[in-house]
NUVEXSE-662811 format. One record per atom (N, C-alpha, C): residue in three letters; x, y, z. Coordinates in Angstrom, 2 decimals. Each point is the difference from the previous one (the first is absolute). Layout:
BEGIN
res->Ala | east->X | north->Y | up->Z
...
//
This chain:
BEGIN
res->Unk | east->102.49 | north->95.06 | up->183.83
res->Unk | east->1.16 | north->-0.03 | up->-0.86
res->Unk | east->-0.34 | north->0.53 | up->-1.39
res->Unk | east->-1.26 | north->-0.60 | up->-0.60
res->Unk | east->-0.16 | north->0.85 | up->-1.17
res->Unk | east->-0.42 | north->0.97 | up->0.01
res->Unk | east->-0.23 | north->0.48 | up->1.12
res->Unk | east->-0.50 | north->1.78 | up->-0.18
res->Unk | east->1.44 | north->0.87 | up->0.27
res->Unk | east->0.61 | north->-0.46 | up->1.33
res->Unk | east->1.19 | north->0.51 | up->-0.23
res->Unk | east->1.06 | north->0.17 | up->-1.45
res->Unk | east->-0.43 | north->-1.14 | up->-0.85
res->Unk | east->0.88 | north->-0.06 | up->-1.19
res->Unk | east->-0.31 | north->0.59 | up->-1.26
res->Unk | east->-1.49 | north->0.86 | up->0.41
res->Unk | east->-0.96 | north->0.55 | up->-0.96
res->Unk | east->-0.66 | north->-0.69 | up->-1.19
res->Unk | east->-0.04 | north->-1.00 | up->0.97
res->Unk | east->-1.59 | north->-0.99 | up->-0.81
res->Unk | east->-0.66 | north->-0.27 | up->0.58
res->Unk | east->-0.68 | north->1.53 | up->0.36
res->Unk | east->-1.48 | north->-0.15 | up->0.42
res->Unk | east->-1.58 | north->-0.55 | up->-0.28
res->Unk | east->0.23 | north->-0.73 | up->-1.75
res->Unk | east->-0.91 | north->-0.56 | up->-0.12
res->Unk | east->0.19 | north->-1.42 | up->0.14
res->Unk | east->1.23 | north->-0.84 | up->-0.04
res->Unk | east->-0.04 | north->-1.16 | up->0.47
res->Unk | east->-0.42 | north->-0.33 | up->1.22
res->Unk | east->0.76 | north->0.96 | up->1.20
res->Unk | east->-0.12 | north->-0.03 | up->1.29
res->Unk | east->-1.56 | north->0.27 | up->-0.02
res->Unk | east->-0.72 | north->0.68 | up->-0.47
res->Unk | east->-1.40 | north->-0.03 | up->0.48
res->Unk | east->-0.87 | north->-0.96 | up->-0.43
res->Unk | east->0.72 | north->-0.83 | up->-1.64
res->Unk | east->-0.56 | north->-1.70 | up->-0.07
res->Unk | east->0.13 | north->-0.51 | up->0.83
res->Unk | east->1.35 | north->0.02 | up->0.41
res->Unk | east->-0.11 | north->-0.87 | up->1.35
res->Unk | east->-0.86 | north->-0.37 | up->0.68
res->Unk | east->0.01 | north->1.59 | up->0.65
res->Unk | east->-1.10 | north->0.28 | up->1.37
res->Unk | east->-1.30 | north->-0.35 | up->-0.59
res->Unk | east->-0.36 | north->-0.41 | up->-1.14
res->Unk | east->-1.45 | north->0.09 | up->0.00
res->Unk | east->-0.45 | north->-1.34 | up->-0.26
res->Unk | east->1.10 | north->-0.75 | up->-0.25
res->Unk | east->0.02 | north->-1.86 | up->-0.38
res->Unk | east->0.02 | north->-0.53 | up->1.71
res->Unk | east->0.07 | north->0.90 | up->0.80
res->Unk | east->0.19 | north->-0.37 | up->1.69
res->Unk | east->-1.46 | north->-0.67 | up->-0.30
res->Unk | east->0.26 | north->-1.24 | up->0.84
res->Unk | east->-1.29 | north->-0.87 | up->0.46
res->Unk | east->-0.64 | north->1.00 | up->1.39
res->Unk | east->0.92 | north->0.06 | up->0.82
res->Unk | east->-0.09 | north->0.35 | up->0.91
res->Unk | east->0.87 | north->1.29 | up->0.36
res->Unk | east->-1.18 | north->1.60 | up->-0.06
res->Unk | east->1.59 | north->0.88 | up->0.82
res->Unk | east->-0.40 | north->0.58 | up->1.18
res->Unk | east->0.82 | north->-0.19 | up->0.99
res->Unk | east->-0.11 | north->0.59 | up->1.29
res->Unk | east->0.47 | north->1.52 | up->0.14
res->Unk | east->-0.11 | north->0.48 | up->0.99
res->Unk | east->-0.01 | north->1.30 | up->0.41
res->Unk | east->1.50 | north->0.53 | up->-0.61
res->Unk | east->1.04 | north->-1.04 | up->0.08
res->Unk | east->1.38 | north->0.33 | up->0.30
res->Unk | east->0.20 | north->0.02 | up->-1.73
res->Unk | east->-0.77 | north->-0.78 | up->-0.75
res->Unk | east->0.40 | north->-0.40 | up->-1.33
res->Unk | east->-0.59 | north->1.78 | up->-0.59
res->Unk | east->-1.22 | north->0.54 | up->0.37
res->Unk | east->-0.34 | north->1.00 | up->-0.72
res->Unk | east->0.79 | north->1.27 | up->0.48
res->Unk | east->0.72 | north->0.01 | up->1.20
res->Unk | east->1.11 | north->0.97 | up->0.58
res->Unk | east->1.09 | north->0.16 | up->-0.71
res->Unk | east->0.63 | north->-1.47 | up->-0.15
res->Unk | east->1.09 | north->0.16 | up->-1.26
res->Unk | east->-0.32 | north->0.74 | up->-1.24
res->Unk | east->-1.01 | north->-0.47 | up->-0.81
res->Unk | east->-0.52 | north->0.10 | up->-1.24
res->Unk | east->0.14 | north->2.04 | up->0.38
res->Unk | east->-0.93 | north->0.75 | up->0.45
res->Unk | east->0.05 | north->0.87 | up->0.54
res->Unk | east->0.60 | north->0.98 | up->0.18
res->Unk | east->0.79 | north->-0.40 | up->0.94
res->Unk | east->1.79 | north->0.52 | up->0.58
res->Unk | east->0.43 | north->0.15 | up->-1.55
res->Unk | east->0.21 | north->-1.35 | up->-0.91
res->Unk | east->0.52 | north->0.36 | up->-1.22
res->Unk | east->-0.17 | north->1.15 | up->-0.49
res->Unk | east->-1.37 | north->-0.05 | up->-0.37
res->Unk | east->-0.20 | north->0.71 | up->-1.18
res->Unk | east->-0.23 | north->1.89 | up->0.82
res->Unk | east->-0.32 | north->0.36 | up->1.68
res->Unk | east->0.80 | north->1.13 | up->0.16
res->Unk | east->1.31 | north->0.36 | up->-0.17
res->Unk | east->0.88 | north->-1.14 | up->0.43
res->Unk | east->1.64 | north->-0.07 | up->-0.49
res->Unk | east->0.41 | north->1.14 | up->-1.48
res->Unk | east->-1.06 | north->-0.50 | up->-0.64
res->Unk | east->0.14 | north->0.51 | up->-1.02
res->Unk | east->-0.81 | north->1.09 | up->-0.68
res->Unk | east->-0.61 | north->0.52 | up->0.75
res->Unk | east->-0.64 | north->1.27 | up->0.07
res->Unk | east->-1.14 | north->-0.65 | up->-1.13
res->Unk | east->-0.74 | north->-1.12 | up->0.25
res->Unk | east->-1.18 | north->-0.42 | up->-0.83
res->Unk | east->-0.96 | north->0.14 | up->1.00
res->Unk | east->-0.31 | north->1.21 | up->0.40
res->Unk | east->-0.98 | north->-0.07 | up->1.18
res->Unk | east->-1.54 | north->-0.06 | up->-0.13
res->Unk | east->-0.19 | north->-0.04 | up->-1.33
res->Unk | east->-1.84 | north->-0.10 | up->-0.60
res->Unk | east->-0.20 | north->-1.33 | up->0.49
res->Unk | east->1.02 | north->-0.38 | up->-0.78
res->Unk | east->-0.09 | north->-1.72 | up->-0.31
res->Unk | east->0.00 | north->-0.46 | up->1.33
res->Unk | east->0.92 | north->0.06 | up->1.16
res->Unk | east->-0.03 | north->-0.26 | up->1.68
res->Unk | east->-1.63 | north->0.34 | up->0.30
res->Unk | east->0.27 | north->1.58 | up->0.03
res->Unk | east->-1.91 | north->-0.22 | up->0.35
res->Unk | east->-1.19 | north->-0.96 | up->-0.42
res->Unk | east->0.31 | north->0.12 | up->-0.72
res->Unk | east->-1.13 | north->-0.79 | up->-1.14
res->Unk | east->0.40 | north->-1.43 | up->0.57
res->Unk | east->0.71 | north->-0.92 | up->0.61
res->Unk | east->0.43 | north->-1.06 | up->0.21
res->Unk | east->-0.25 | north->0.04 | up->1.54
res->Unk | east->0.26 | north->1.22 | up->0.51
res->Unk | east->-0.35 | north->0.13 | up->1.71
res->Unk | east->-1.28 | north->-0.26 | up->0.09
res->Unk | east->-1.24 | north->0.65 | up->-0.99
res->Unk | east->-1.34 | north->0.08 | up->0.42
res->Unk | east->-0.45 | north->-1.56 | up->-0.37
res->Unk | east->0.98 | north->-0.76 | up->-0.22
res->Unk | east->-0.59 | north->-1.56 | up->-0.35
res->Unk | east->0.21 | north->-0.92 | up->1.07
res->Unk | east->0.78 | north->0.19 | up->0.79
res->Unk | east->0.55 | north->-0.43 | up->1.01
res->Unk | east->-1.10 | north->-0.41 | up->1.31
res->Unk | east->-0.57 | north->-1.05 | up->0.00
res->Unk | east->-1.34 | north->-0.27 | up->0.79
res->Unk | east->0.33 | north->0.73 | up->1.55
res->Unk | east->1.16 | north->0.23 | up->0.68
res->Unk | east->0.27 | north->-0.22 | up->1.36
res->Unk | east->1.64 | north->0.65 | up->-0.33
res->Unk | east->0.19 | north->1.00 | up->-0.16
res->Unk | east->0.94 | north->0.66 | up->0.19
res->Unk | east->0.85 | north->-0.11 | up->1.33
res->Unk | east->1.11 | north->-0.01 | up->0.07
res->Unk | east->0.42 | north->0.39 | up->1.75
res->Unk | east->0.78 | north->1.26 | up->-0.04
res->Unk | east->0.43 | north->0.21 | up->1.32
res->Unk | east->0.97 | north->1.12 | up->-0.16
res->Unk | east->0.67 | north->0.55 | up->-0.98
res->Unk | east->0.72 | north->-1.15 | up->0.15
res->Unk | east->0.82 | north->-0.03 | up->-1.24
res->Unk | east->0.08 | north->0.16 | up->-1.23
res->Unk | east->-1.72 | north->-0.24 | up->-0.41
res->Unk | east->-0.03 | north->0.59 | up->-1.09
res->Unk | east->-0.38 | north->1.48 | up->-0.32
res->Unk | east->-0.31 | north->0.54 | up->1.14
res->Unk | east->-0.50 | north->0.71 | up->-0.08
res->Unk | east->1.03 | north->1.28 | up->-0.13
res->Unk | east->1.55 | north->-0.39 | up->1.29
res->Unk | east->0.76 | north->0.78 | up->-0.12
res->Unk | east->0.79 | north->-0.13 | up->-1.43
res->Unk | east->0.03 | north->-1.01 | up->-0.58
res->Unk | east->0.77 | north->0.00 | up->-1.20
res->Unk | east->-0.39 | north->1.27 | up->-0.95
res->Unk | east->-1.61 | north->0.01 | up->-0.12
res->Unk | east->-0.38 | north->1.02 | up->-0.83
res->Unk | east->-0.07 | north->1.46 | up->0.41
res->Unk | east->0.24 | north->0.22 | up->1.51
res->Unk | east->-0.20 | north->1.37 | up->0.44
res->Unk | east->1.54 | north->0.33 | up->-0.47
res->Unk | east->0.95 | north->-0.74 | up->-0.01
res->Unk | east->1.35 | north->0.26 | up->-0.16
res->Unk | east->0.28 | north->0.02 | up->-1.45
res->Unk | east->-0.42 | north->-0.52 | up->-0.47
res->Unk | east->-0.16 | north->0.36 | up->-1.44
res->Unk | east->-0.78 | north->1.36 | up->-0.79
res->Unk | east->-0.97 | north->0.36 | up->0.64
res->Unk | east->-0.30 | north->1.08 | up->-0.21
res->Unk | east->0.41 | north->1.52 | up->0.66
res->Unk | east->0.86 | north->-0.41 | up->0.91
res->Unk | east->0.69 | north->1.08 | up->0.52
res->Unk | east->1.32 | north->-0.27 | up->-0.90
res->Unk | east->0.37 | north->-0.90 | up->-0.29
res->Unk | east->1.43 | north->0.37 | up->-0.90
res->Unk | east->-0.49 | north->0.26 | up->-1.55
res->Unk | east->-0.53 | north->0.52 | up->0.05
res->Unk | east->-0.61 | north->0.83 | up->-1.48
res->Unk | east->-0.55 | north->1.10 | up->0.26
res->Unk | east->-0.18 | north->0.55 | up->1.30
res->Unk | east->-0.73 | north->1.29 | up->0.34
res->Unk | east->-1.42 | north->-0.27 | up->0.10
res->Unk | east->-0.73 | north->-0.63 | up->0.22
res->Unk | east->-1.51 | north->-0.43 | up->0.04
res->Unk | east->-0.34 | north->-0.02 | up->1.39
res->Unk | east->0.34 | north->1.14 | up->0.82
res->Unk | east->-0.53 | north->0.11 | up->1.19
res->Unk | east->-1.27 | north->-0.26 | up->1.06
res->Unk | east->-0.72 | north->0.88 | up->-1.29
res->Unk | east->-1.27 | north->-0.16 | up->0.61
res->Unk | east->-0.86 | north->-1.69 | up->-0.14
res->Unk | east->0.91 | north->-0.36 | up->-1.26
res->Unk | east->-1.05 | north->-1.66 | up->-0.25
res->Unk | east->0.77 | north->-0.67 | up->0.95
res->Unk | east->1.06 | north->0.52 | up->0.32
res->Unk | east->0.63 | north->-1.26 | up->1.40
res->Unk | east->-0.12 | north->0.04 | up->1.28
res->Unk | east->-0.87 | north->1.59 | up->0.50
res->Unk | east->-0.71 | north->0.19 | up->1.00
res->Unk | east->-1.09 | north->-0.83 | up->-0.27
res->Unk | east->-0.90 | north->0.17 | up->-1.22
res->Unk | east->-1.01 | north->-1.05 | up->0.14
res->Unk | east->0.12 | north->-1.07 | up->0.51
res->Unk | east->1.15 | north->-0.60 | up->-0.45
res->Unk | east->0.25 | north->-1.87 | up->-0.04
res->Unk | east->0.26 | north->0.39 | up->1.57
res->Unk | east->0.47 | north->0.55 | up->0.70
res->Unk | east->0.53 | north->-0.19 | up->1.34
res->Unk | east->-1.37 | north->0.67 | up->0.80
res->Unk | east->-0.60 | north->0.92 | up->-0.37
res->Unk | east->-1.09 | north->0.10 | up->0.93
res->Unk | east->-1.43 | north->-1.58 | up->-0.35
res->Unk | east->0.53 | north->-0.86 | up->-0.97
res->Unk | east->-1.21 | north->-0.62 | up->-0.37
res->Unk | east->0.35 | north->-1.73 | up->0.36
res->Unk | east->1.40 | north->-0.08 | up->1.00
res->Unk | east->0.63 | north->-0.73 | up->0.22
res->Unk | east->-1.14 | north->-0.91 | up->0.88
res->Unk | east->-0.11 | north->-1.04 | up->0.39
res->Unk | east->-0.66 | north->-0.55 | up->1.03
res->Unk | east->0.49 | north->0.31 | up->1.63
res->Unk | east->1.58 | north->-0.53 | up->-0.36
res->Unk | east->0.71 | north->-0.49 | up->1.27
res->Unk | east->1.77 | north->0.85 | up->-0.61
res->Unk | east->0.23 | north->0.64 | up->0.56
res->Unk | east->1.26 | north->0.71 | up->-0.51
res->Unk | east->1.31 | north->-0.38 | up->1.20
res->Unk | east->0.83 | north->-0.28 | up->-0.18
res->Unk | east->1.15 | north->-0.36 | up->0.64
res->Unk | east->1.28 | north->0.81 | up->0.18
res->Unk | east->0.62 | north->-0.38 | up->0.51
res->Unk | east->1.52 | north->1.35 | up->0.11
res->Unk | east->0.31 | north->0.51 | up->-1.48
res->Unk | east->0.42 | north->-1.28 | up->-0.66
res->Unk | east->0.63 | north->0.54 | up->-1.19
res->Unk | east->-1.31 | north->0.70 | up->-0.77
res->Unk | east->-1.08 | north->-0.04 | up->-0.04
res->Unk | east->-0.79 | north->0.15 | up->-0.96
res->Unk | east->-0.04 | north->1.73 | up->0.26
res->Unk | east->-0.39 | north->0.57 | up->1.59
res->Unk | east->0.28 | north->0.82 | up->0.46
res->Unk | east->1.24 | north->0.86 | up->-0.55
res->Unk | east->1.14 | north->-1.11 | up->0.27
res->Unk | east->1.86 | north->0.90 | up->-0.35
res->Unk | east->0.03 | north->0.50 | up->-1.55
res->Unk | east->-0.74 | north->-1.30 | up->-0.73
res->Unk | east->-0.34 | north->0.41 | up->-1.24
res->Unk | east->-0.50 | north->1.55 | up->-0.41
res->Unk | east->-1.04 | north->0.14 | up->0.33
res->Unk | east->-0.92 | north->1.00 | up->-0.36
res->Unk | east->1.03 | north->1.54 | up->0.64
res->Unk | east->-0.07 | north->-0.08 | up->1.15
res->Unk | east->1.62 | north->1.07 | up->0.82
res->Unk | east->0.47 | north->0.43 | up->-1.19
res->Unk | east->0.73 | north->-0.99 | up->-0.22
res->Unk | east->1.44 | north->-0.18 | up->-0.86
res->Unk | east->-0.82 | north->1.06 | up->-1.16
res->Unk | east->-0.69 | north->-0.71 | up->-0.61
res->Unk | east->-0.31 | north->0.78 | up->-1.34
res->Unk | east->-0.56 | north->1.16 | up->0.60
res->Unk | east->-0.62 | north->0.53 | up->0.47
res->Unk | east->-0.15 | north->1.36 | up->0.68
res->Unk | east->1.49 | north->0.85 | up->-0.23
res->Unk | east->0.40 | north->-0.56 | up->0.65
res->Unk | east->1.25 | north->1.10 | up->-0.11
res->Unk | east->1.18 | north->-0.58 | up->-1.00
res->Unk | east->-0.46 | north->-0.81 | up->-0.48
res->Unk | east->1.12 | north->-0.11 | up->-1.50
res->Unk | east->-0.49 | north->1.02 | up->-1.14
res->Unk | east->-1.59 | north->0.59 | up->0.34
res->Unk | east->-0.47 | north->0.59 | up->-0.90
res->Unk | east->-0.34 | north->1.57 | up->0.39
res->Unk | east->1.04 | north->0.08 | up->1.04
res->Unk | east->-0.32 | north->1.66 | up->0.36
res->Unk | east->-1.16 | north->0.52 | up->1.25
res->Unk | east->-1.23 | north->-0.92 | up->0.06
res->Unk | east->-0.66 | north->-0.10 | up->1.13
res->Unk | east->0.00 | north->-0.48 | up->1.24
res->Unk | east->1.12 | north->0.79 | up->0.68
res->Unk | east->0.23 | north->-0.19 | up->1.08
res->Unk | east->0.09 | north->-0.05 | up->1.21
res->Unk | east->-1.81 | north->1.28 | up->0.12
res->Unk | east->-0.85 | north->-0.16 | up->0.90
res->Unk | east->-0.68 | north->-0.52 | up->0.26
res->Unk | east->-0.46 | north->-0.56 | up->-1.49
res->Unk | east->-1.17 | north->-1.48 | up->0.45
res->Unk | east->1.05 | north->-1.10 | up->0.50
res->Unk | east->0.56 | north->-0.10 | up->-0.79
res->Unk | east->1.28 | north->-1.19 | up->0.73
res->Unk | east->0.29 | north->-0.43 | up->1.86
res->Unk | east->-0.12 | north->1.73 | up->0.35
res->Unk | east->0.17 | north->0.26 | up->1.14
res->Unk | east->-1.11 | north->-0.47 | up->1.09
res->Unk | east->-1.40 | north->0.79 | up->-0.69
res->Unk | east->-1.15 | north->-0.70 | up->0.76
res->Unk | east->-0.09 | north->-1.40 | up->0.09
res->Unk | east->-0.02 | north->-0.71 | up->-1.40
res->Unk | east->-0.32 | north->-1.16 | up->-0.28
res->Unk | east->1.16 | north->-0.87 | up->1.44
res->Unk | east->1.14 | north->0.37 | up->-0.11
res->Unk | east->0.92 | north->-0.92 | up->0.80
res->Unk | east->-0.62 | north->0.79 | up->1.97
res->Unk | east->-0.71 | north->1.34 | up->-0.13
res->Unk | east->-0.61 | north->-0.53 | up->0.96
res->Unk | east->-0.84 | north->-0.70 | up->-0.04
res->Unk | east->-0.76 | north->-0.39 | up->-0.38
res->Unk | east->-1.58 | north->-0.59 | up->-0.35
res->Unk | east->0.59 | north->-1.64 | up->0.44
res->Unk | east->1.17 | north->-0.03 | up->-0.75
res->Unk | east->0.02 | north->-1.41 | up->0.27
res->Unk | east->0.67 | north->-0.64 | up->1.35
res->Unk | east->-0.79 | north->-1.55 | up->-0.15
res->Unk | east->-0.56 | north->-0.04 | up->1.55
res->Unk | east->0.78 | north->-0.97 | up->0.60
res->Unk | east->0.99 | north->-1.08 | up->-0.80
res->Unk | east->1.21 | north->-0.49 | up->0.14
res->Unk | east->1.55 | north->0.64 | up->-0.28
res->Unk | east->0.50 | north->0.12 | up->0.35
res->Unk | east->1.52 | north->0.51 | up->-0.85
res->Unk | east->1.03 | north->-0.73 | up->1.15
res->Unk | east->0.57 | north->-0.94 | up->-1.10
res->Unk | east->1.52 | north->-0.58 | up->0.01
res->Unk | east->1.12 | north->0.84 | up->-0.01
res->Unk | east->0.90 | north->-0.95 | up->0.39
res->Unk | east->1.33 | north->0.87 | up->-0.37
res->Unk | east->0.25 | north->0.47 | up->-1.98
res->Unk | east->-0.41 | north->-0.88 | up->-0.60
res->Unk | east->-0.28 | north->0.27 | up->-1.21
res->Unk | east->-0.62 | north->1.21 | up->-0.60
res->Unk | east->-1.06 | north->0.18 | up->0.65
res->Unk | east->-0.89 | north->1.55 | up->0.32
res->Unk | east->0.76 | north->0.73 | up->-0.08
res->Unk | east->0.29 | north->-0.17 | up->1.26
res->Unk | east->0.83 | north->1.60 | up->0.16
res->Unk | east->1.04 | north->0.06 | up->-1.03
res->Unk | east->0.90 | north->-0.79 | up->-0.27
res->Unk | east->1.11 | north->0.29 | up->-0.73
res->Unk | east->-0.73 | north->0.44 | up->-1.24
res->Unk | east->-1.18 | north->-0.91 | up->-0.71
res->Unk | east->-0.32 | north->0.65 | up->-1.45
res->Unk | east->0.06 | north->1.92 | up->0.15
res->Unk | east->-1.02 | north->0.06 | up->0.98
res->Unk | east->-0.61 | north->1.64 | up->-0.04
res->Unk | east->1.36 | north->0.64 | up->0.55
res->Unk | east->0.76 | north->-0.01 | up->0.93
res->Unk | east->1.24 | north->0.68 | up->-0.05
res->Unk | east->1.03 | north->-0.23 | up->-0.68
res->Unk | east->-0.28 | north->-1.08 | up->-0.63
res->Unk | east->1.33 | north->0.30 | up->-1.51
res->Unk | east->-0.82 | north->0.50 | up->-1.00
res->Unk | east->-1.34 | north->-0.18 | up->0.08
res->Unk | east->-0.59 | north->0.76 | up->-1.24
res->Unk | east->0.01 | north->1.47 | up->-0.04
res->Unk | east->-0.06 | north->0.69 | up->1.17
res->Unk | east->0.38 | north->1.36 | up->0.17
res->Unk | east->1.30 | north->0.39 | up->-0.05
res->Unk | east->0.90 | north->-0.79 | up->0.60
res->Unk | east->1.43 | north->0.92 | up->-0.35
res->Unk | east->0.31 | north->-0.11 | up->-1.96
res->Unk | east->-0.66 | north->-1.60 | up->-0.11
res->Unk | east->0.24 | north->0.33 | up->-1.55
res->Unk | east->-0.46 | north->0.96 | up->-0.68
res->Unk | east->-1.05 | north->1.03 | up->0.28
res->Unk | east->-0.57 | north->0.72 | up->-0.40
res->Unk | east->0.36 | north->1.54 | up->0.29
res->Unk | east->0.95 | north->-0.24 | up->1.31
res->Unk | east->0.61 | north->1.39 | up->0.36
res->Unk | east->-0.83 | north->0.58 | up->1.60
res->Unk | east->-1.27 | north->-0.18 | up->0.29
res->Unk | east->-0.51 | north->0.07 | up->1.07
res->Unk | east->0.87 | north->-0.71 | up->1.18
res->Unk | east->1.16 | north->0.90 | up->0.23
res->Unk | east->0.74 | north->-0.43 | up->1.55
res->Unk | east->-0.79 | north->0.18 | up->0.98
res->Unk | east->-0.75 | north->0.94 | up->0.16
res->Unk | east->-0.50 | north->0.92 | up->0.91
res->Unk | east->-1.35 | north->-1.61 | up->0.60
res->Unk | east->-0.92 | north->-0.39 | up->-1.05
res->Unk | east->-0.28 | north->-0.99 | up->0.61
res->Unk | east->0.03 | north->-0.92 | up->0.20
res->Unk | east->1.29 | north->-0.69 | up->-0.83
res->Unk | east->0.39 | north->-1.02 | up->0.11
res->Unk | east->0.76 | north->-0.49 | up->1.76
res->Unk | east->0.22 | north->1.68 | up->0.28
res->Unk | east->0.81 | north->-0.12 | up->1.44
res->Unk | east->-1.26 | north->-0.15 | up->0.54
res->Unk | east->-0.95 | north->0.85 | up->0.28
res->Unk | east->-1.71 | north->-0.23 | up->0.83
res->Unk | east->-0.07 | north->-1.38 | up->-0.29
res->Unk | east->-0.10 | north->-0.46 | up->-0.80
res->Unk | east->-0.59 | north->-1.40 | up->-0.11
res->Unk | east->1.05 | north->-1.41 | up->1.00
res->Unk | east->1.47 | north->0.69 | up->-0.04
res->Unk | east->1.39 | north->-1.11 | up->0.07
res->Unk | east->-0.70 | north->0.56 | up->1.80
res->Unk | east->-0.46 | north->0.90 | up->0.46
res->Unk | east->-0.05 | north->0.60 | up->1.21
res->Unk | east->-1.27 | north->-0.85 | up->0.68
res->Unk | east->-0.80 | north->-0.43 | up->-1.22
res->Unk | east->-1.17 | north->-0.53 | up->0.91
res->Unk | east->-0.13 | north->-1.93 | up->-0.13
res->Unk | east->1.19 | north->-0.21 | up->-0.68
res->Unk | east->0.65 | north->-1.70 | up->0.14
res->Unk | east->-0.49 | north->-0.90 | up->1.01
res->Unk | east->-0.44 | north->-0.89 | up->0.59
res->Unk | east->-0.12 | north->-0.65 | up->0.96
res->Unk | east->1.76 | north->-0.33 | up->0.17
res->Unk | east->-0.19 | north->-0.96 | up->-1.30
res->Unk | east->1.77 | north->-0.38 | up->0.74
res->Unk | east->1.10 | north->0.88 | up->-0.97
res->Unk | east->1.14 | north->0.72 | up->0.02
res->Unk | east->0.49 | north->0.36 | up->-1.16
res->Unk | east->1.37 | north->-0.83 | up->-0.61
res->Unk | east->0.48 | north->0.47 | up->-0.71
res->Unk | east->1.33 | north->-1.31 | up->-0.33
res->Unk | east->0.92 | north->1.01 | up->-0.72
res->Unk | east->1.43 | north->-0.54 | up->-0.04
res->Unk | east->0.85 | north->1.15 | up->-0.53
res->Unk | east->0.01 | north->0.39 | up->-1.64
res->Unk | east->-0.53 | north->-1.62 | up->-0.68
res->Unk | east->-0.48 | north->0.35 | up->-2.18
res->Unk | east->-0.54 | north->1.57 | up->0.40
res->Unk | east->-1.53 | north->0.14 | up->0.27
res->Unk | east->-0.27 | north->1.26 | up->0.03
res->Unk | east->0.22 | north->1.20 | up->0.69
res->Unk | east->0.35 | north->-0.03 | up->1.10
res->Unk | east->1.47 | north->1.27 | up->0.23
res->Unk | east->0.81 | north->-0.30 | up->-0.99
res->Unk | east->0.60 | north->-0.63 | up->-0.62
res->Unk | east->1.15 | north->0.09 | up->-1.37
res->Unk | east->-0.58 | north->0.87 | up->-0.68
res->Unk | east->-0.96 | north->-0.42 | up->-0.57
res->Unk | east->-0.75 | north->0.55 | up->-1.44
res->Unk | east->-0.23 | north->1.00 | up->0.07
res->Unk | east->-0.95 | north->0.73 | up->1.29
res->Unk | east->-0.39 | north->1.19 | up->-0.05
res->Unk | east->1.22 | north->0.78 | up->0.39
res->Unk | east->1.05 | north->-0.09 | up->0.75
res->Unk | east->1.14 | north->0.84 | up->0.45
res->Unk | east->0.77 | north->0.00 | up->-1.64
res->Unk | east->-0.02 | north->-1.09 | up->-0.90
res->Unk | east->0.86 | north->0.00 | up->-1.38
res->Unk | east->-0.88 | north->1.32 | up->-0.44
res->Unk | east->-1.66 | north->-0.34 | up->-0.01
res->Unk | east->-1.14 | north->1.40 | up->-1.04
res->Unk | east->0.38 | north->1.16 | up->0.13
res->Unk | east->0.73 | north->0.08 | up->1.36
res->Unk | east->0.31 | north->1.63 | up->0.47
res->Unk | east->1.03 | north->0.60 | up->-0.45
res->Unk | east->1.27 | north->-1.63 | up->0.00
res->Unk | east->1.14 | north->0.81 | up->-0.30
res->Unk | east->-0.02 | north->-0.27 | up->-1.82
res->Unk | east->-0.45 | north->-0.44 | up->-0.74
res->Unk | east->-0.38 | north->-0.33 | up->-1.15
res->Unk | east->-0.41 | north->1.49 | up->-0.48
res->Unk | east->-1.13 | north->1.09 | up->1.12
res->Unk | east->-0.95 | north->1.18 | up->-1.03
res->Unk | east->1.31 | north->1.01 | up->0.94
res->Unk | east->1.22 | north->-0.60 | up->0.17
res->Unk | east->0.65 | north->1.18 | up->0.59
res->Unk | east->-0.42 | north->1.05 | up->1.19
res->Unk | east->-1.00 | north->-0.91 | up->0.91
res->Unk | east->-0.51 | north->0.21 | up->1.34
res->Unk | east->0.79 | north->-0.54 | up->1.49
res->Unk | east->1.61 | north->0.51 | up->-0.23
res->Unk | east->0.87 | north->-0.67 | up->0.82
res->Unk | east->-0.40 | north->0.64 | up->1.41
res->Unk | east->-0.67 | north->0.95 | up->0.25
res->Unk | east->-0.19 | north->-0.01 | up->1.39
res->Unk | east->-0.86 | north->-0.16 | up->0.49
res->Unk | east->-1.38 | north->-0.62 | up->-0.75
res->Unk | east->-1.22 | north->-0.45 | up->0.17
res->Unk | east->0.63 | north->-1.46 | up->0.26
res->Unk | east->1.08 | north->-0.91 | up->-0.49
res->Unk | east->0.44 | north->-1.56 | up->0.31
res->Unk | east->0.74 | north->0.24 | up->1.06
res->Unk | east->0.74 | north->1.16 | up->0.69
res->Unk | east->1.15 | north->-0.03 | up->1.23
res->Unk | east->-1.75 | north->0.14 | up->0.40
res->Unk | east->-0.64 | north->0.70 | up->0.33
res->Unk | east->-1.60 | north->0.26 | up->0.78
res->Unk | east->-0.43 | north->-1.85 | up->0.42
res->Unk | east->-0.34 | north->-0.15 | up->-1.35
res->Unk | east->-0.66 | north->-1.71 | up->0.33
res->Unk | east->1.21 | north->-0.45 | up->0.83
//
């Protein structure tokens, strides 16, 4: 609450009068202060963190992809212990929120779980980006498919004025 309200130095008295902080207490603290594009200060607070989890880990890869810090959020994700769907969807996501959308591509092959969540990130992340072409390859290689993404990608087509590429799909 006080970081959201931009009193980030109370909120970090807080946190530091903690008798006791658990994993979840230094995630908040964290989360905050990327919220707010204080991402030194997150790091610098991540590397204190005795036992990080996922979670913390994705907080900061996502934070450094929403500032353009690509390569330090490949670090955090190649230096992960144990990486999970989202931590995975995470890293995707910023791939192609940032124009790299062949690594995006490998990476979501590489990865070795994918949810229905999966798929939807990387094929809405491509039509958002204008890539119909593989957003359809990708809607083509679905285990299960659902009609949200036929919506979306048939809207991308008729959206770039590709009306007979959407009568096609």
């Amino acid at each position: 609450g006080y970081v959201n309200n931009g009193m980030v130095d109370t909120a970090l008295g807080v946190f530091n009068e903690m008798p006791v902080k658990d994993v979840i207490s230094w995630n908040l603290v964290i989360a905050g202060l990327v919220k707010i594009k204080m991402l030194n200060l997150a790091e610098h607070l991540f590397r204190e963190i005795a036992t990080p989890d996922v979670a913390s880990w994705t907080i900061m890869i996502k934070g450094l992809l929403s500032v353009g810090r690509i390569a330090e959020a490949r670090e955090y994700f190649d230096g992960m212990p144990i990486r999970d769907v989202q931590a995975w969807e995470t890293m995707i996501v910023g791939y192609l929120e940032n124009g790299y959308v062949e690594i995006a591509e490998v990476l979501f092959q590489k990865m070795p779980n994918k949810d229905q969540s999966s798929w939807n990130e990387v094929i809405g992340g491509l039509v958002s980006v204008g890539l119909l072409t593989d957003a359809v390859k990708f809607f083509g290689e679905m285990p299960q498919k659902h009609g949200r993404l036929f919506n979306l990608i048939l809207l991308g087509f008729i959206r770039n004025g590709l009306v007979r590429e959407a009568h096609t799909f």
